[in-house]
C-alpha positions in Angstrom: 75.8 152.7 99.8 79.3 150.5 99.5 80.2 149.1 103.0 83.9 149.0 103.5 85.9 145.8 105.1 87.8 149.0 106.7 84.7 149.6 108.9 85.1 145.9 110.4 86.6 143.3 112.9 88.4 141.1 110.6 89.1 138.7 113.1 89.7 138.1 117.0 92.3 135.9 118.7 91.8 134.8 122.1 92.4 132.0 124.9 89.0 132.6 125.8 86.3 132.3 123.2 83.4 133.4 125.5 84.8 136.7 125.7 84.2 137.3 122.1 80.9 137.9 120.7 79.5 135.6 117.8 79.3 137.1 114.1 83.6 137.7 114.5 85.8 134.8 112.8 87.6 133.6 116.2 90.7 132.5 116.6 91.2 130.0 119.7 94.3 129.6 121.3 95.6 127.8 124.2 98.0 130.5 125.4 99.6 133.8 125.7 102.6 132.9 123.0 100.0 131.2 120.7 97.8 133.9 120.5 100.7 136.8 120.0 102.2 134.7 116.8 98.5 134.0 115.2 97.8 137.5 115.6 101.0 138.8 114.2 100.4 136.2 110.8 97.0 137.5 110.6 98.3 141.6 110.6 100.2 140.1 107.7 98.0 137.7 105.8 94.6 140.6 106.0 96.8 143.6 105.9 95.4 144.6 109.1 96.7 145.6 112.5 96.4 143.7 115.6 95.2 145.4 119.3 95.2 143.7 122.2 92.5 144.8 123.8 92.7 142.3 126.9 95.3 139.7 128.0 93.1 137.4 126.5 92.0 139.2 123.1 93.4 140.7 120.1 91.1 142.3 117.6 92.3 142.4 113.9 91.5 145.3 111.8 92.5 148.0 108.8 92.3 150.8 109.5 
């Protein structure tokens, strides 16, 4: 069976790193602003897309 990085969390960004659980690469940020403009590079380095799932998380991911 081939596991796909598709089927994954590439990586969160947040201002609060006990809201994400352990086994994700986390980004920490110390705001709002910081947080939008790492998560916009990221879409771009991983070819992913970034969701904002809270006002303190985005979650990278390809879908």
């Amino acid at each position: 069976m081939t596991m796909m990085i598709e089927n994954f969390i590439l990586a969160a960004v947040t201002t609060n790193p006990k809201k994400v659980p352990s086994g994700t690469t986390v980004f920490h940020c110390e705001d709002q602003k910081e947080m939008e403009v790492i998560a916009t590079n990221l879409e771009a380095i991983l070819d992913g897309i970034a969701h904002q799932l809270t006002e303190e998380i985005f979650i990278i991911v390809r879908h």
